[in-house]
PDB file of N, CA, C and O in Angstrom:
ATOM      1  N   UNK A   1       0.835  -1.172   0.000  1.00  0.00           N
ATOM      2  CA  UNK A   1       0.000   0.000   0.000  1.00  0.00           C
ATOM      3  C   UNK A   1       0.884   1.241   0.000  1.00  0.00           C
ATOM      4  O   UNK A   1       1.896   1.394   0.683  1.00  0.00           O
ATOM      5  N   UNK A   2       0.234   2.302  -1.063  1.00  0.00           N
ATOM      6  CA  UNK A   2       1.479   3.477  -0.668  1.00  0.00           C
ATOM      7  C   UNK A   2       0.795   4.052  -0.149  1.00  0.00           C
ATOM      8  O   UNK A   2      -0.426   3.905  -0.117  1.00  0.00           O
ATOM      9  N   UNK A   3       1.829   5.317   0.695  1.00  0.00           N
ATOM     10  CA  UNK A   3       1.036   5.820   1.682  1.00  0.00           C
ATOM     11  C   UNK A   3       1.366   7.522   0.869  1.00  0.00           C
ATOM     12  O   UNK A   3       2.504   7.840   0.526  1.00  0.00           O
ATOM     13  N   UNK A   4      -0.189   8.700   0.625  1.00  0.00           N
ATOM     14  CA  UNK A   4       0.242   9.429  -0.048  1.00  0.00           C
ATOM     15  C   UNK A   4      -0.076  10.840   0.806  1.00  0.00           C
ATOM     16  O   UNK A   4      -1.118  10.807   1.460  1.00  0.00           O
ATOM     17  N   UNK A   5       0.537  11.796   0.853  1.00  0.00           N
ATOM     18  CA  UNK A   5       0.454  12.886   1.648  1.00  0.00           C
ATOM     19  C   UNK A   5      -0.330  13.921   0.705  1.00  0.00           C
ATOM     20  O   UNK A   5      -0.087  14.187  -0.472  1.00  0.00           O
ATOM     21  N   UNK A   6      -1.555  14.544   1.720  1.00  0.00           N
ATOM     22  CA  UNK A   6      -2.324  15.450   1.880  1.00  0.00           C
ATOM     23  C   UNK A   6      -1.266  17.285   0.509  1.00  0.00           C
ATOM     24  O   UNK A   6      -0.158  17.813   0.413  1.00  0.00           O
ATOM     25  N   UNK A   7      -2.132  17.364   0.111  1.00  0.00           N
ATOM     26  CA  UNK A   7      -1.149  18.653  -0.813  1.00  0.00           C
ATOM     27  C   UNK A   7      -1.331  19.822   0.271  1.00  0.00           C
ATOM     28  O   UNK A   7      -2.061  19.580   1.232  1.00  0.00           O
ATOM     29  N   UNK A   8      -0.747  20.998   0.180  1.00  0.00           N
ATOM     30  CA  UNK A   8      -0.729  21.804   1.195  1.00  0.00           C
ATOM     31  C   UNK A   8      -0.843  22.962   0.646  1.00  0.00           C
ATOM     32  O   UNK A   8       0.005  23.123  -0.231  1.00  0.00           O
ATOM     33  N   UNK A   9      -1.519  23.816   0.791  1.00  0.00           N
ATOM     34  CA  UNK A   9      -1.557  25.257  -0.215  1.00  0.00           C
ATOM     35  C   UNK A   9      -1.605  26.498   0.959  1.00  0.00           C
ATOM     36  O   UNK A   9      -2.385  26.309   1.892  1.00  0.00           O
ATOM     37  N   UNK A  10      -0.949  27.535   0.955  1.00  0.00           N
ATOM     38  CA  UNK A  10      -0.944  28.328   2.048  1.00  0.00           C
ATOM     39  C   UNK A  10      -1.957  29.430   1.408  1.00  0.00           C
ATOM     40  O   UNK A  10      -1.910  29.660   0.200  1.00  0.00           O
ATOM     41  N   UNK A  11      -2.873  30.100   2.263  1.00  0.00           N
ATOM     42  CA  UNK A  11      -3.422  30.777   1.522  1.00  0.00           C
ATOM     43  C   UNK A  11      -2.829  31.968   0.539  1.00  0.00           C
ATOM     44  O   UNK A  11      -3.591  32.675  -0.120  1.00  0.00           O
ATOM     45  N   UNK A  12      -1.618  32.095   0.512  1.00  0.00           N
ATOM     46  CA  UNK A  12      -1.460  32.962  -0.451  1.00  0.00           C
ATOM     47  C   UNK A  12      -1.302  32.615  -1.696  1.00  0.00           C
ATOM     48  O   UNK A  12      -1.163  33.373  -2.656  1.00  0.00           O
ATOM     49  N   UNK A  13      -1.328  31.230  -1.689  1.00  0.00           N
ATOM     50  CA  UNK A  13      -1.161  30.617  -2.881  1.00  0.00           C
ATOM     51  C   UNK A  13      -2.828  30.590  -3.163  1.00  0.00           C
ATOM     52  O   UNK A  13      -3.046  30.448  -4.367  1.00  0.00           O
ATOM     53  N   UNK A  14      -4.066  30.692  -2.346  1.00  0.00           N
ATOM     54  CA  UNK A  14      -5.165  30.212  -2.936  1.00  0.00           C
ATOM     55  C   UNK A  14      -5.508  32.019  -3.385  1.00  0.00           C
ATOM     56  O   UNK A  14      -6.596  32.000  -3.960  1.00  0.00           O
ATOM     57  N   UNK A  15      -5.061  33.254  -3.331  1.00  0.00           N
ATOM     58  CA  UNK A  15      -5.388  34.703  -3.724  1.00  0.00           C
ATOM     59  C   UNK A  15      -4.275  34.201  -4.932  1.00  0.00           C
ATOM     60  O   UNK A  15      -4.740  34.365  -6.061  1.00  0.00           O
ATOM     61  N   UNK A  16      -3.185  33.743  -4.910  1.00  0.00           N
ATOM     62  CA  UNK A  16      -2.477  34.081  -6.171  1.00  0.00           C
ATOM     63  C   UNK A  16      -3.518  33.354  -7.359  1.00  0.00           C
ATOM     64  O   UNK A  16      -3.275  33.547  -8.550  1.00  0.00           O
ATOM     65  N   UNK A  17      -4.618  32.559  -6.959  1.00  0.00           N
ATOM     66  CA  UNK A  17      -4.948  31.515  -8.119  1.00  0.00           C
ATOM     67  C   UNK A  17      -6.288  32.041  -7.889  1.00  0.00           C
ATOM     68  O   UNK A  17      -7.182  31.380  -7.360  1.00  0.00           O
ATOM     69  N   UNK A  18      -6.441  33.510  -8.388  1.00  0.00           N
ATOM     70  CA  UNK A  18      -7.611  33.910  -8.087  1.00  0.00           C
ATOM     71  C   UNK A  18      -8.554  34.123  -7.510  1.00  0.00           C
ATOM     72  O   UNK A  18      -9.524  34.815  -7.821  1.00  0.00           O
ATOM     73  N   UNK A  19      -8.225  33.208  -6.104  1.00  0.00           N
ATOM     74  CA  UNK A  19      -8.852  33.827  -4.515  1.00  0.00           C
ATOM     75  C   UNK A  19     -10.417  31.827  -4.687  1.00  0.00           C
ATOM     76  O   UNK A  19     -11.286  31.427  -3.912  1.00  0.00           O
ATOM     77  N   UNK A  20      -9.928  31.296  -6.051  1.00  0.00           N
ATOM     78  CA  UNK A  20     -10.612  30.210  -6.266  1.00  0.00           C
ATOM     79  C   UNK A  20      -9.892  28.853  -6.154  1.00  0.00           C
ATOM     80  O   UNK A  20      -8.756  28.657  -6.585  1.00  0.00           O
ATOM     81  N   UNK A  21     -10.690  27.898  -5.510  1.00  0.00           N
ATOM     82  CA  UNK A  21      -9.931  26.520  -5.838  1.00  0.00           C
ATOM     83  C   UNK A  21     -11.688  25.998  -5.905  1.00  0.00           C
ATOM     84  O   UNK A  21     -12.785  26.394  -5.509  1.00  0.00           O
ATOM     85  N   UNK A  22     -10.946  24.586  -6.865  1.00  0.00           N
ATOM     86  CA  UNK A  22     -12.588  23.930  -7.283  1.00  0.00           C
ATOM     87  C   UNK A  22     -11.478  22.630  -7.105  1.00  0.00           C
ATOM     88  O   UNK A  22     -10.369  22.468  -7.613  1.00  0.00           O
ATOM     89  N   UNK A  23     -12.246  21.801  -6.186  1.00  0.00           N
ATOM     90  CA  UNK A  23     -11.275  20.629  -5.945  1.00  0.00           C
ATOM     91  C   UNK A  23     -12.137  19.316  -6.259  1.00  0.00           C
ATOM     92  O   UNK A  23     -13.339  19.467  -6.043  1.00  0.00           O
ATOM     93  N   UNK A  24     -11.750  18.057  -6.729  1.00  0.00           N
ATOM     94  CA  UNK A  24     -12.307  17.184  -6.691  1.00  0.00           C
ATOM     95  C   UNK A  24     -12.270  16.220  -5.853  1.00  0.00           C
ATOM     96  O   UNK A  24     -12.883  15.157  -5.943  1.00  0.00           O
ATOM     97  N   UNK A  25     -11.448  16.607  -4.895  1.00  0.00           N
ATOM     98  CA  UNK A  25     -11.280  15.670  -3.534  1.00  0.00           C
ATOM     99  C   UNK A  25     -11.972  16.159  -2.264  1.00  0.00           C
ATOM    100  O   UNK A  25     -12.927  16.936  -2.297  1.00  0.00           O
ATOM    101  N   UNK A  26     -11.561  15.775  -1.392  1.00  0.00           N
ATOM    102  CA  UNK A  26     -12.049  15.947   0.097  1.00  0.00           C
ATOM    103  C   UNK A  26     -10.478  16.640   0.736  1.00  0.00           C
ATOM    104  O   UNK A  26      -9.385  16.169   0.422  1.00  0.00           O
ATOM    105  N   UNK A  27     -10.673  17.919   1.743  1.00  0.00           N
ATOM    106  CA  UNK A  27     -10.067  18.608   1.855  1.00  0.00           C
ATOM    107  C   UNK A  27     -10.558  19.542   3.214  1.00  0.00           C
ATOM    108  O   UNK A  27     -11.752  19.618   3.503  1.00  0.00           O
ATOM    109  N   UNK A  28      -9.609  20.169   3.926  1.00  0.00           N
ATOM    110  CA  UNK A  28      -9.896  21.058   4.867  1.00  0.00           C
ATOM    111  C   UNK A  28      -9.019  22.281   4.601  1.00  0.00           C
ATOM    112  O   UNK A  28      -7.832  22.321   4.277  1.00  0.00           O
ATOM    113  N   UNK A  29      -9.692  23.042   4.768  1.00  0.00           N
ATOM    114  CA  UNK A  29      -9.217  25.201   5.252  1.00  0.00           C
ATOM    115  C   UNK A  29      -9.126  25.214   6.900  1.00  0.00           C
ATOM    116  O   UNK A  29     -10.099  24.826   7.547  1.00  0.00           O
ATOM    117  N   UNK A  30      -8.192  25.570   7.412  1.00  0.00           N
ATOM    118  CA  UNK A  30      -7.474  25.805   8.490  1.00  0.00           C
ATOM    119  C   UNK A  30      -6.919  27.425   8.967  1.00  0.00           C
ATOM    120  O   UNK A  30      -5.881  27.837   8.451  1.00  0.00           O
ATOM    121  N   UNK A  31      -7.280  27.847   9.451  1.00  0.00           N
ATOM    122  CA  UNK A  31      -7.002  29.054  10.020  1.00  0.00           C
ATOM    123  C   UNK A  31      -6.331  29.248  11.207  1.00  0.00           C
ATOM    124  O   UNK A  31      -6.924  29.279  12.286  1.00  0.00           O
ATOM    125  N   UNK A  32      -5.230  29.370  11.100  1.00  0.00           N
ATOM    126  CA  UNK A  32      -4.399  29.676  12.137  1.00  0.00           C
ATOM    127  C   UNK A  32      -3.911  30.557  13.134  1.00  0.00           C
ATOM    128  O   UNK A  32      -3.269  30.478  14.182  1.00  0.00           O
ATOM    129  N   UNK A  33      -4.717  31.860  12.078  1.00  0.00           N
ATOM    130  CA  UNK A  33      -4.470  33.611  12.866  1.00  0.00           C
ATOM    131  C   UNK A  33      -5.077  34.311  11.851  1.00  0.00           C
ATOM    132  O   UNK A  33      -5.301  34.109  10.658  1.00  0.00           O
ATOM    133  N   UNK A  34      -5.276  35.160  12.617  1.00  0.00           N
ATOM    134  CA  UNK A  34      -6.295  36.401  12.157  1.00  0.00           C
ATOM    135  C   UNK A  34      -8.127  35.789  12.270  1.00  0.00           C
ATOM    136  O   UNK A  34      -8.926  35.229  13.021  1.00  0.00           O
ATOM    137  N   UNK A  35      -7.916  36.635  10.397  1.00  0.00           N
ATOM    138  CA  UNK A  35      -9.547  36.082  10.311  1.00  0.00           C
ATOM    139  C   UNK A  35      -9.578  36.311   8.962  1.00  0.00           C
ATOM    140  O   UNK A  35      -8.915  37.157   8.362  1.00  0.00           O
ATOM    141  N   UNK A  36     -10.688  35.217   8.310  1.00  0.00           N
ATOM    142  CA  UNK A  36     -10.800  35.129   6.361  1.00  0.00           C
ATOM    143  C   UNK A  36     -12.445  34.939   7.030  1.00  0.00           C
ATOM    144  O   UNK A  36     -12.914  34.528   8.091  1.00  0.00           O
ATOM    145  N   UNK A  37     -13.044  35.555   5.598  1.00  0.00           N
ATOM    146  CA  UNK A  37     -14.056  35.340   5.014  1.00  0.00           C
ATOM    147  C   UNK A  37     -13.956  34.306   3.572  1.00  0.00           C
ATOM    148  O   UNK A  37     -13.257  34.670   2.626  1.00  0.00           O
ATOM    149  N   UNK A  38     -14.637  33.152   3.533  1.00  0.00           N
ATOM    150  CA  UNK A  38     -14.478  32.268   2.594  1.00  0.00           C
ATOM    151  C   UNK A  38     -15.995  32.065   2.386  1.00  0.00           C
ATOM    152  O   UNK A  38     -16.859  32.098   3.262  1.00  0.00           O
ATOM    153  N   UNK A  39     -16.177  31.825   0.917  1.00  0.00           N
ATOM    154  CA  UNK A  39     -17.361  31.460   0.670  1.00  0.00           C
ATOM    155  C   UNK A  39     -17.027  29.432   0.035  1.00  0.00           C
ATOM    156  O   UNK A  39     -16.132  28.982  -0.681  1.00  0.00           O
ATOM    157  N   UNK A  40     -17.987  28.862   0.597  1.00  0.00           N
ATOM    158  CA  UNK A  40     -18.189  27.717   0.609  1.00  0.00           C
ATOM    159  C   UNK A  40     -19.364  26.896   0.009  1.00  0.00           C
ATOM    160  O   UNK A  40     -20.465  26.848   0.558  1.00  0.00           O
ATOM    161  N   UNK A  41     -19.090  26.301  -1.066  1.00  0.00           N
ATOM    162  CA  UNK A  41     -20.712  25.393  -1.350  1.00  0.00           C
ATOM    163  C   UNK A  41     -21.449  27.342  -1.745  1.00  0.00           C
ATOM    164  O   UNK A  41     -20.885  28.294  -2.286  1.00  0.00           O
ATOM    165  N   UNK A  42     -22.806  27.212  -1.189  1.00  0.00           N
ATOM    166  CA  UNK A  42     -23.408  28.703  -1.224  1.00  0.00           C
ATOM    167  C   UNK A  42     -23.417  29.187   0.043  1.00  0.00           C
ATOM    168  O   UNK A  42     -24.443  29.776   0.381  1.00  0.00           O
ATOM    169  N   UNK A  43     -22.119  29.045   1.200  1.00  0.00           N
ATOM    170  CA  UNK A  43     -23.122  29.788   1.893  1.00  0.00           C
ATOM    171  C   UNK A  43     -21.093  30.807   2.228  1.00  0.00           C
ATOM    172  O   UNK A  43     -19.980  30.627   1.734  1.00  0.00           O
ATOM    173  N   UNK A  44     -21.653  31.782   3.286  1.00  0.00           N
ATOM    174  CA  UNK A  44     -20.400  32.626   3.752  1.00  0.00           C
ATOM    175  C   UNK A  44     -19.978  32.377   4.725  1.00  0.00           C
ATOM    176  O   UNK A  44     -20.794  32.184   5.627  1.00  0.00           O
ATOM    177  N   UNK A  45     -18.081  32.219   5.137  1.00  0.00           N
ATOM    178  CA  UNK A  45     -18.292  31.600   6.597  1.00  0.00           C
ATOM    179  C   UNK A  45     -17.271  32.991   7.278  1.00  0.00           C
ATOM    180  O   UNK A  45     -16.693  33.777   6.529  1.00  0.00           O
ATOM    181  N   UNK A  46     -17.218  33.065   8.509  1.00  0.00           N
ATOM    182  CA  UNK A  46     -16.114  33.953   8.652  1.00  0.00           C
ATOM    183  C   UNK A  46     -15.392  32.977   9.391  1.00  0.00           C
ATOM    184  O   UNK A  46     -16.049  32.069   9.900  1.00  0.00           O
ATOM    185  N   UNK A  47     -13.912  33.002   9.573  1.00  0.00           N
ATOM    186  CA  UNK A  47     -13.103  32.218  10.149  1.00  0.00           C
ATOM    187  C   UNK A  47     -12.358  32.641  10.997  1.00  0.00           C
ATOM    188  O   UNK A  47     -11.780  33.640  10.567  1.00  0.00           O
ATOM    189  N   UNK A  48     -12.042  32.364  12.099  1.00  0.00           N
ATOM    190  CA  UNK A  48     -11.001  32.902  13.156  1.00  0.00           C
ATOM    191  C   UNK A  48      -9.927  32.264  13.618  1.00  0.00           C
ATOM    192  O   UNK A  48      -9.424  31.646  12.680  1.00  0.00           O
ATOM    193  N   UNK A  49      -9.318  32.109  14.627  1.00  0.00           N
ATOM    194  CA  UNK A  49      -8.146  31.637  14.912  1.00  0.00           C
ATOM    195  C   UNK A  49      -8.497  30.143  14.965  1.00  0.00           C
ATOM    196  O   UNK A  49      -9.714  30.092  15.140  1.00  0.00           O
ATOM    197  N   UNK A  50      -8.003  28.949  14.897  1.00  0.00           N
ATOM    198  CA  UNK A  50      -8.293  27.591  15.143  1.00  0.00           C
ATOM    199  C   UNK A  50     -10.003  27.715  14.245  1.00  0.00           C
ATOM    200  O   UNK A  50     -10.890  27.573  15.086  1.00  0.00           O
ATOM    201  N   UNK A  51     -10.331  27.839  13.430  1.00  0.00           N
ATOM    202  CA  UNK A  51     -11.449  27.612  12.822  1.00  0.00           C
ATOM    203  C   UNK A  51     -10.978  26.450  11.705  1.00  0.00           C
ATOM    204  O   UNK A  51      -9.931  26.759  11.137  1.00  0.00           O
ATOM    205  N   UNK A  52     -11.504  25.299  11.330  1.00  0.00           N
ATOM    206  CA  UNK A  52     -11.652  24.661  10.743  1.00  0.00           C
ATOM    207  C   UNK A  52     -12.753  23.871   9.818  1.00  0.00           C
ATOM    208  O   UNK A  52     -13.482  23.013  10.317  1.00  0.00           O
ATOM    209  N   UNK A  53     -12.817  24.246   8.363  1.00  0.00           N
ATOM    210  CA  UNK A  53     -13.876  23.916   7.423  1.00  0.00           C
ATOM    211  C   UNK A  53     -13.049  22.567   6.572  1.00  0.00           C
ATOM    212  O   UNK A  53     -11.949  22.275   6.102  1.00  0.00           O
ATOM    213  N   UNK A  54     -14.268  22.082   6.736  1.00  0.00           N
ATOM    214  CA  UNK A  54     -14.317  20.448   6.034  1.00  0.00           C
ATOM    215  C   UNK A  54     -15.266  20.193   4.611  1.00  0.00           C
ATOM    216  O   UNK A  54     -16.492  20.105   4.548  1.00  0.00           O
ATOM    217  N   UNK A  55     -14.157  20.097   3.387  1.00  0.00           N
ATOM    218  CA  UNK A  55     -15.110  20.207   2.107  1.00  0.00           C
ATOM    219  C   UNK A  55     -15.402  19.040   1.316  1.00  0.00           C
ATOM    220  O   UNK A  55     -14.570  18.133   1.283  1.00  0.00           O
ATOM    221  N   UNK A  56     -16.744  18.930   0.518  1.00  0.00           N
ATOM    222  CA  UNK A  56     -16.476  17.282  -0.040  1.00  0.00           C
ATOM    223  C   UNK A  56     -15.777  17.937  -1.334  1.00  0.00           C
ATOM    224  O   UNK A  56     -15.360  19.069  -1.581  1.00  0.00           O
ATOM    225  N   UNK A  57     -15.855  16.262  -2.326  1.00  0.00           N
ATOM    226  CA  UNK A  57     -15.227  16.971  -3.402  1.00  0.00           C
ATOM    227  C   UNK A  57     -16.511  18.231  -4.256  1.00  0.00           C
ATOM    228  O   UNK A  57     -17.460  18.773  -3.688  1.00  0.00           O
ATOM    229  N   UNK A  58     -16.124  18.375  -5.617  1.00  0.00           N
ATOM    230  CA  UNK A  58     -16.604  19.468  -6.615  1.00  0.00           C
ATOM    231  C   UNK A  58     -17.279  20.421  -5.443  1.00  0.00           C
ATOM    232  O   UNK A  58     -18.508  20.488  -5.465  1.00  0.00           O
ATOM    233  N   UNK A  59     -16.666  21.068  -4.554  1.00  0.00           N
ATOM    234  CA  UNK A  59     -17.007  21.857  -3.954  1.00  0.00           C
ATOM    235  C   UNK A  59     -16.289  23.584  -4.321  1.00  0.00           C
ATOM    236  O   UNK A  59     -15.061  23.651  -4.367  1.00  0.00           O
ATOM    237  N   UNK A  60     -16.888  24.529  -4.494  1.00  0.00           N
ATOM    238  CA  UNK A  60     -15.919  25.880  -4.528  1.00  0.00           C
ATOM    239  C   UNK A  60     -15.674  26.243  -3.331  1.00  0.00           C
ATOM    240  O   UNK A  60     -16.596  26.285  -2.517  1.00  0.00           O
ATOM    241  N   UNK A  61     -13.982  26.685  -2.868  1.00  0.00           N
ATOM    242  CA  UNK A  61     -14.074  27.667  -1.762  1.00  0.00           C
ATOM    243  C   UNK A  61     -13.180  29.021  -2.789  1.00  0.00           C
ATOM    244  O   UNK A  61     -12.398  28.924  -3.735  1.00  0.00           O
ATOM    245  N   UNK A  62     -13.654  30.018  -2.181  1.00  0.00           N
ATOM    246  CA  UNK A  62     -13.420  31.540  -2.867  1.00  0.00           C
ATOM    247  C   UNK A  62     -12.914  32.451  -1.171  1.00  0.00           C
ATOM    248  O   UNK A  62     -13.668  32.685  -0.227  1.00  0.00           O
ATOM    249  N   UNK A  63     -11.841  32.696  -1.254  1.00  0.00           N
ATOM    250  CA  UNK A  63     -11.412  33.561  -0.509  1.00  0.00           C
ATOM    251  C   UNK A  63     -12.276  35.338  -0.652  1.00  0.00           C
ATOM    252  O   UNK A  63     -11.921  36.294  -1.340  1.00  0.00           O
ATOM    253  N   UNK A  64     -13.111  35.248   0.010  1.00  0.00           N
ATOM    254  CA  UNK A  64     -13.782  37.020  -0.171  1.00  0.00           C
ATOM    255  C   UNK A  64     -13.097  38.016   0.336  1.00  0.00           C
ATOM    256  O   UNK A  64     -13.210  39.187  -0.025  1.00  0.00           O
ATOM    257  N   UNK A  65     -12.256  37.548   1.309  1.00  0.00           N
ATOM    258  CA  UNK A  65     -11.442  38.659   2.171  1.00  0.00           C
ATOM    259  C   UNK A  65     -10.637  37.883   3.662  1.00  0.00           C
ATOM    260  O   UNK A  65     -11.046  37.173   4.581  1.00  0.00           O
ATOM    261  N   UNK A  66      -9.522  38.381   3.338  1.00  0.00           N
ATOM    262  CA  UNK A  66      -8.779  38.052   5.104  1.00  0.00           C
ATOM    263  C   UNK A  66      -7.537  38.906   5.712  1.00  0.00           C
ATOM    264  O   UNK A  66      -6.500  39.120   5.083  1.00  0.00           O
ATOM    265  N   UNK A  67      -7.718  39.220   6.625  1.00  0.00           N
ATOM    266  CA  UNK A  67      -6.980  40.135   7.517  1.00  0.00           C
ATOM    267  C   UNK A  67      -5.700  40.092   7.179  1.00  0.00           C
ATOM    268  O   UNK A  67      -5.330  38.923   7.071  1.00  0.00           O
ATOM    269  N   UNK A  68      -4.530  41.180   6.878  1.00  0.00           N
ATOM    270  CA  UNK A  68      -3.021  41.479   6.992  1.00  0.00           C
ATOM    271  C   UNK A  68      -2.673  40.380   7.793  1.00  0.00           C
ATOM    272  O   UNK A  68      -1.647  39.862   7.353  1.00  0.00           O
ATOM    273  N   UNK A  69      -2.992  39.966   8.522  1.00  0.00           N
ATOM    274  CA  UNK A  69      -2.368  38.826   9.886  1.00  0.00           C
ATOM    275  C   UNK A  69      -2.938  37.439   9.778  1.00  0.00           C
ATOM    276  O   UNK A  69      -2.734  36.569  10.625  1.00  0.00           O
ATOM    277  N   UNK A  70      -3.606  37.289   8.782  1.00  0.00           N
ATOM    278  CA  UNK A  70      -4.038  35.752   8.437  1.00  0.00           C
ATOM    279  C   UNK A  70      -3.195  35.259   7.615  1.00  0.00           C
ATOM    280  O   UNK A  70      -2.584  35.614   6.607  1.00  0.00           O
ATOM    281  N   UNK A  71      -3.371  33.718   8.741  1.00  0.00           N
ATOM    282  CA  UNK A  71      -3.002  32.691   8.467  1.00  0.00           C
ATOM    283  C   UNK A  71      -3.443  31.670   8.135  1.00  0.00           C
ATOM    284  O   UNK A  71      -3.969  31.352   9.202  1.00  0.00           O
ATOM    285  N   UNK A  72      -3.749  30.516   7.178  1.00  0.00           N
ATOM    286  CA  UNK A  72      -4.393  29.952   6.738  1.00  0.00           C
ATOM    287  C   UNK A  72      -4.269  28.825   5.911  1.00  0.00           C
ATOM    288  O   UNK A  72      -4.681  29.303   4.854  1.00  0.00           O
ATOM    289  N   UNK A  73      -4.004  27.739   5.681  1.00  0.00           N
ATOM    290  CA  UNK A  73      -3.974  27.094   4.808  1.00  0.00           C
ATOM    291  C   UNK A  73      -4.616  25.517   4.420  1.00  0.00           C
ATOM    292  O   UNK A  73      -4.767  24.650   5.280  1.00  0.00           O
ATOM    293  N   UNK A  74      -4.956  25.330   2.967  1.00  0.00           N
ATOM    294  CA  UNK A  74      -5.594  24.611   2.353  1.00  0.00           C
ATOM    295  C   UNK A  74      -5.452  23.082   1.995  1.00  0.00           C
ATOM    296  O   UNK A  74      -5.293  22.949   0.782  1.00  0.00           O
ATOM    297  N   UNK A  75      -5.464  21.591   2.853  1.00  0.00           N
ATOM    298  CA  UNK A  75      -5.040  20.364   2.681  1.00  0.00           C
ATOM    299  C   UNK A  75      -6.009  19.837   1.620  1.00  0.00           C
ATOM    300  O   UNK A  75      -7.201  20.056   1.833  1.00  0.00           O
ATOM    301  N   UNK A  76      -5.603  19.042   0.286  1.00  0.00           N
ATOM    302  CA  UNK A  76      -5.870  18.585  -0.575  1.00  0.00           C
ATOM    303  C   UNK A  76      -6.064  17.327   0.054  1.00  0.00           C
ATOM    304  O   UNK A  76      -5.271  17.463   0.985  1.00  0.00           O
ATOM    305  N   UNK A  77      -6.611  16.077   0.221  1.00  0.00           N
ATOM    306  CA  UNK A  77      -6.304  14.446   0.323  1.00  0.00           C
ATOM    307  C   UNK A  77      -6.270  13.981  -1.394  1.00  0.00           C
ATOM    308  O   UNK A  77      -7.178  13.962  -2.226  1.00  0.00           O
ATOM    309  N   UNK A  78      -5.278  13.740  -1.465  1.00  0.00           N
ATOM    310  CA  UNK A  78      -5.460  12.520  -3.148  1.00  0.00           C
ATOM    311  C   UNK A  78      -6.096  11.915  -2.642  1.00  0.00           C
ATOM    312  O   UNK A  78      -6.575  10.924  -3.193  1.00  0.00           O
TER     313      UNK A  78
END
């Protein structure tokens, strides 16, 4: 069995790619500091420190906005 590691995207990589990811896997957004506004599926979430969102696949998340001091980033599962 191989064993395959989670992809890792920091959020500045998800504003450099248009503030969009459309994933076909299962995946979590992690917030580490500050605060993001992400829109999810249809709805808006705001996020704060230790906030954690859980996505299925063909799901959109869209970065709408996040604080100078956010921290954040995006685990892919293959």
């Amino acid at each position: 069995m191989e064993l395959t590691v989670p992809h890792l995207m920091d959020i500045e990589q998800l504003v450099a790619n248009c503030n969009i990811v459309s994933v076909h896997k299962y995946g979590f957004f992690l917030c580490r500091r500050g605060t993001a506004s992400i829109f999810l599926g249809d709805e808006v979430y705001r996020l704060s420190r230790n906030s954690l969102c859980i996505y299925t696949p063909n799901t959109f998340i869209r970065i709408l906005e996040k604080a100078v001091t956010c921290r954040a980033y995006c685990w892919v599962i293959p």
